[in-house]
C-alpha positions as CSV (number, residue, x, y, z in Angstrom):
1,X,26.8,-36.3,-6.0
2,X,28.4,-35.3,-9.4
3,X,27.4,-33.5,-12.4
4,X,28.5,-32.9,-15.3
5,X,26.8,-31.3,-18.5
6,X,23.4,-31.3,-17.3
7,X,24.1,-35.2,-16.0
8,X,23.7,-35.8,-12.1
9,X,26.2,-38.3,-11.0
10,X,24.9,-40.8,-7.9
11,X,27.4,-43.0,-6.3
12,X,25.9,-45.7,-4.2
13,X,26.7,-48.7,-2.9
14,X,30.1,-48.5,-5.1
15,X,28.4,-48.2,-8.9
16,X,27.7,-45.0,-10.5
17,X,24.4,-44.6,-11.2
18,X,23.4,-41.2,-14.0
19,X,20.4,-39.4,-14.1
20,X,19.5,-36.6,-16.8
21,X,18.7,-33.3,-14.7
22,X,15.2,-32.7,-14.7
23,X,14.2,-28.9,-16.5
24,X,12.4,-26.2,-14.2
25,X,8.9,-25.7,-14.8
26,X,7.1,-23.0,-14.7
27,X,5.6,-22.5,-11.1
28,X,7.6,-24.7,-9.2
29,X,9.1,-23.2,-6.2
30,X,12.1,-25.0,-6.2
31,X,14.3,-26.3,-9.3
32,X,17.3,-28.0,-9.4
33,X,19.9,-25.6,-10.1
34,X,22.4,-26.4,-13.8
35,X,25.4,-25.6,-12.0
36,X,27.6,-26.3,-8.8
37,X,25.9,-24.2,-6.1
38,X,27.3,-21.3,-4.7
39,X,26.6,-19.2,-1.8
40,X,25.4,-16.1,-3.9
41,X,22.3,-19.5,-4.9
42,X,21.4,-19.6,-1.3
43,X,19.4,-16.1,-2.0
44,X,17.2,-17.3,-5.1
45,X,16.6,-21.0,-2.8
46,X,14.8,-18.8,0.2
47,X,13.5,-16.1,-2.0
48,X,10.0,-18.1,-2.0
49,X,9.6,-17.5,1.6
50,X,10.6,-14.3,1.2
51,X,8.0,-13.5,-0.7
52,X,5.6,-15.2,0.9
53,X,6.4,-13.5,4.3
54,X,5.8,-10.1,2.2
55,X,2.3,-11.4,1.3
56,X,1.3,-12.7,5.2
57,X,3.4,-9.2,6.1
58,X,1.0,-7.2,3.7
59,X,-2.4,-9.5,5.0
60,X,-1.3,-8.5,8.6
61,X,-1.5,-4.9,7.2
62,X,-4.8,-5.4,5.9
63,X,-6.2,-7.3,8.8
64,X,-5.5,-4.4,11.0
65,X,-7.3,-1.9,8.9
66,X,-10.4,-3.7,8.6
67,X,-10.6,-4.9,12.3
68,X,-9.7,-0.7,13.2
69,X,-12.5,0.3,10.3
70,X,-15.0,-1.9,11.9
71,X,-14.2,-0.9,15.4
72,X,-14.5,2.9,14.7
73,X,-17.8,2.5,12.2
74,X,-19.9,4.5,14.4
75,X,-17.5,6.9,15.5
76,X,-18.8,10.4,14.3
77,X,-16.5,11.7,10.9
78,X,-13.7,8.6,11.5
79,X,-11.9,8.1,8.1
80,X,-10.9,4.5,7.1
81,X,-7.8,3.0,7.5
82,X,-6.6,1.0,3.9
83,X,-3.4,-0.7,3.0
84,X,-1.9,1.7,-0.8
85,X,0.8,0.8,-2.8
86,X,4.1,3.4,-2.7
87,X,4.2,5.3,-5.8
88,X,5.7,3.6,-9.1
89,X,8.4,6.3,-9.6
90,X,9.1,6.1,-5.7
91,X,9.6,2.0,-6.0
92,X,11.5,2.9,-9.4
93,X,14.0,4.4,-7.8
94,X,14.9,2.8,-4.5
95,X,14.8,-0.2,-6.5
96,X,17.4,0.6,-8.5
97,X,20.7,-1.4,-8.1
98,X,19.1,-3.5,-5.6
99,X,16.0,-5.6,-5.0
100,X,13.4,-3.7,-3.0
101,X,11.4,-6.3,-0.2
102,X,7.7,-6.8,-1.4
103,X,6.7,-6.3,2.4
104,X,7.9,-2.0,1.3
105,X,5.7,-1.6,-1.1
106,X,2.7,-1.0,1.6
107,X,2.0,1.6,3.3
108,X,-0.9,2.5,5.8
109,X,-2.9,4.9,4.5
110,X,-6.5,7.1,5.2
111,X,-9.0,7.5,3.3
112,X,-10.4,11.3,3.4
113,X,-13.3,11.1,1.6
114,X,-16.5,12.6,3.4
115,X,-18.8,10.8,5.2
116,X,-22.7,11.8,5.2
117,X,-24.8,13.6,7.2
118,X,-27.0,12.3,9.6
119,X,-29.9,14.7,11.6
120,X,-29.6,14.6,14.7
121,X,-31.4,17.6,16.3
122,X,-28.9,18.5,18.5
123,X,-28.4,22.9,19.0
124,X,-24.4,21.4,19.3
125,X,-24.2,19.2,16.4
126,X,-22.5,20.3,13.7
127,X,-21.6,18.9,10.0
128,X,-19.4,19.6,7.3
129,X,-20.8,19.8,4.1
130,X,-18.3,18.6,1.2
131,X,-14.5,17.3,2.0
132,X,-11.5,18.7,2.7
133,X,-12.6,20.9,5.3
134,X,-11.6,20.3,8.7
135,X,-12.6,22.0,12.3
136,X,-8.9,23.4,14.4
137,X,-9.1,22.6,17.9
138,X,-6.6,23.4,20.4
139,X,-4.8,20.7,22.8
140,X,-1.8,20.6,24.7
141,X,0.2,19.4,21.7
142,X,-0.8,22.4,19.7
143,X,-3.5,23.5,17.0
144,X,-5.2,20.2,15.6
145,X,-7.8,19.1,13.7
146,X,-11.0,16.9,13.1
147,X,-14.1,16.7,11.2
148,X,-16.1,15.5,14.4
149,X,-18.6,18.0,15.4
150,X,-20.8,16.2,18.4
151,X,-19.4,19.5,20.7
152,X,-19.5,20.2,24.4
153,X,-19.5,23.2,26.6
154,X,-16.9,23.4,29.2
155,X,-17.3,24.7,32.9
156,X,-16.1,28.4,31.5
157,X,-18.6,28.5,28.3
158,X,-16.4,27.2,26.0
159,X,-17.3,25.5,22.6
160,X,-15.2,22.1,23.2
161,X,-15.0,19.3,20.8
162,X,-16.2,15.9,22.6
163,X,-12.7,15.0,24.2
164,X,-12.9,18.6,25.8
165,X,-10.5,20.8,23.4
166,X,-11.7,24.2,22.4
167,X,-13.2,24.7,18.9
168,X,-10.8,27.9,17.7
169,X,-12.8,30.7,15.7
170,X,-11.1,33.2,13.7
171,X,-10.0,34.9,16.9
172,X,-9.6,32.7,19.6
173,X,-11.8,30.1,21.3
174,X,-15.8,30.8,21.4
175,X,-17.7,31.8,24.0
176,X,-19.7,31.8,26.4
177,X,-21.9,29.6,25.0
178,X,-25.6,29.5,26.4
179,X,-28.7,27.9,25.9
180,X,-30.3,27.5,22.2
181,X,-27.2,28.7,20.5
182,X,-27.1,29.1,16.4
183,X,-24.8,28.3,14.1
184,X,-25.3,29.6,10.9
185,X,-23.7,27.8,7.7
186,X,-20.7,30.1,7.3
187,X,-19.6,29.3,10.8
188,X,-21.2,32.2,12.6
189,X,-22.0,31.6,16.2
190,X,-25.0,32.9,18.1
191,X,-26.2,32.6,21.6
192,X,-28.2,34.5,24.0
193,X,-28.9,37.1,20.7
194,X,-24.8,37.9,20.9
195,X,-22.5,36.8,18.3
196,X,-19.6,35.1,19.9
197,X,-17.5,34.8,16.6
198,X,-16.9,32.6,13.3
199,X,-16.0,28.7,14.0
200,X,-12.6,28.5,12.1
201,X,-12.5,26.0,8.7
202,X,-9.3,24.6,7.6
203,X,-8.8,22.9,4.6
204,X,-5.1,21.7,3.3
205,X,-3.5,21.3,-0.3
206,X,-3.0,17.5,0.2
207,X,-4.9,15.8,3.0
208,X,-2.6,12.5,3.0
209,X,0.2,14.5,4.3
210,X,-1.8,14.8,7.6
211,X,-0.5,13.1,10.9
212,X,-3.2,11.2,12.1
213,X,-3.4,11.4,16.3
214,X,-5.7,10.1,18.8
215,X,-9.4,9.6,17.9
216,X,-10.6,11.9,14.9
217,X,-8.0,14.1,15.7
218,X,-5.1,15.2,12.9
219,X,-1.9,17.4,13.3
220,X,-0.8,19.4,10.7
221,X,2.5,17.2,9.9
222,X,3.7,18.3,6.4
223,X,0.2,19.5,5.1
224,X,0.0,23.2,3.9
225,X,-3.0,25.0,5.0
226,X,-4.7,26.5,2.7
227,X,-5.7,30.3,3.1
228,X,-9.5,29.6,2.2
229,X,-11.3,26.6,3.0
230,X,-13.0,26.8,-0.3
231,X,-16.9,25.7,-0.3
232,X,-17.1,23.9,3.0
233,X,-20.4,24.9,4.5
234,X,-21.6,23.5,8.1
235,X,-25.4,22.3,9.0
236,X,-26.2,22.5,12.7
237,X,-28.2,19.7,13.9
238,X,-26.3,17.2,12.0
239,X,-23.2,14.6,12.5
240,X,-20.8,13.1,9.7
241,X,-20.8,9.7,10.3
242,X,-17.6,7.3,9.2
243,X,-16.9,6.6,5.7
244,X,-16.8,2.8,6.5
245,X,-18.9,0.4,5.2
246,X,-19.3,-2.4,7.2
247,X,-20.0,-5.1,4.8
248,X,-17.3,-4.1,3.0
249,X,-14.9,-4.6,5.5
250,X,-16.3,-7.5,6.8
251,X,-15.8,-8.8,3.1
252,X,-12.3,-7.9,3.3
253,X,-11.4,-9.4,6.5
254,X,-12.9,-12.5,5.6
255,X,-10.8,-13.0,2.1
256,X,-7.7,-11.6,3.8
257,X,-7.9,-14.4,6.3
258,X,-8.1,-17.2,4.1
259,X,-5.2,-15.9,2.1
260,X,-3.4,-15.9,5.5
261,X,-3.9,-19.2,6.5
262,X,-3.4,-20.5,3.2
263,X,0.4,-18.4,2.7
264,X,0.3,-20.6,6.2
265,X,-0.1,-24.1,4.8
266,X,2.4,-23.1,1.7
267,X,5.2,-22.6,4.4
268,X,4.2,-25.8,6.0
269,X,4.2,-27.3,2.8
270,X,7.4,-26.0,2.0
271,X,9.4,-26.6,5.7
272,X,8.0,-30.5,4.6
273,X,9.4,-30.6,1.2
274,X,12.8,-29.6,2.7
275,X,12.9,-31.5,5.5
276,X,12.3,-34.8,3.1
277,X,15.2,-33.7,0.9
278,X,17.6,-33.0,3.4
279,X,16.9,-36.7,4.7
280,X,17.3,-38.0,1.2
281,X,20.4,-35.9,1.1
282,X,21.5,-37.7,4.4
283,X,20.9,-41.2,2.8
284,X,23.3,-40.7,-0.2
């Protein structure tokens, strides 16, 4: 096969047969290309797939968070996974001289915002009123923190969040705890008529710099803490519940799946259109 000035050029069965070059249309995924290929073409001819691998790559993204959101939607405080776009500026740049993969342009991401407050009537219950605020903890790793306050008392007295870790107050870890113990809104602990200290509040200049860890747990990462954790103020007898709203994500998991399996049947579609040509090619 020949061409010459927009003119492909057939030879079979010894006569030359011509036939104009169709134009590209707009939304095609293929068009005949205007001039001899090259190897540099071999890019823009699988840059289709490309992109639809970044879609499925991104739906994958999404289908996690919702199936983690819906898992975790009665965990006490648990903050919603969601699939953000990287900053414009950030793309900008490390797209500069080079084309940056759509599949990049994703990132995992929670969702901070507070979660309300549900009565339970619990003397060891304990909400957070208002975001950013966040309870420090101590586990083997180091100081951490979590908005979950359904807390324990360990063999030696100590306030422990549910997976065991003692609640830090502004000197240490609290205790002994007794029976019928108060906890006033600013944190102060009472039991047995004593005061056993002030449950520590944390609160950070930029919450999405937090490394999220096991359950409701977060470590510091590259958040600053800030030196006052502004208005939080705590209600005993009360739990945060998750910020996840189930239809929501169910919503979401349903429409991400049928973009799936349809970016699915566009591949098939695709592997089928290019395995006819490359017989067609075979019969010239």
């Amino acid at each position: 096969m020949r061409k010459h000035l927009g003119v492909y050029t057939l030879r079979a069965r010894g006569r030359d047969r011509h036939q104009q070059s169709p134009p590209a249309k707009q939304g095609l995924l293929f068009a005949l290309p205007q001039n001899d290929v090259q190897e540099d073409d071999l890019d823009t001819l699988i840059s289709p797939l490309e992109a639809i691998a970044a879609g499925m790559s991104s739906d994958s993204m999404r289908l996690a968070a919702a199936g983690q959101n819906l898992v975790n939607a009665n965990t006490p405080a648990y903050k919603r996974d969601v699939v953000r776009a990287h900053a414009f500026p950030t793309m900008f740049e490390s797209g500069i001289g080079h084309p940056v993969p759509a599949r990049t342009a994703l990132r995992p991401a929670t969702d901070h915002s507070a979660g309300t407050l549900r009565q339970t009537g619990r003397a060891l219950d304990v909400g957070i009123e208002g975001a950013g605020a966040y309870f420090e903890v101590q586990t083997e790793e180091g100081p951490a923190y979590t908005r979950r306050g359904d807390f324990t008392v360990d063999a030696e007295g100590r306030l422990c969040d549910h997976a065991g870790h003692p609640v830090l107050g502004q000197g240490g870890t609290l205790g002994p705890v007794g029976d019928a113990p108060a906890i006033d809104a600013d944190g102060t602990l009472r039991s047995g008529g004593r005061v056993l200290g002030q449950i520590r509040l944390v609160s950070f200049e930029r919450e999405d710099l937090l490394d999220r860890g096991a359950g409701s747990l977060y470590a510091a990462g590259r958040a600053v803490p800030q030196a006052e954790p502004g208005r939080a103020r705590l209600r005993q007898q009360h739990l945060e519940v998750s910020n996840v709203d189930s239809a929501a994500e169910m919503v979401t998991l349903m429409e991400t799946m049928r973009h799936f399996e349809a970016s699915q049947k566009v591949v098939q579609g695709m592997d089928d259109m290019m395995e006819r040509a490359l017989r067609k090619l075979g019969e010239f």
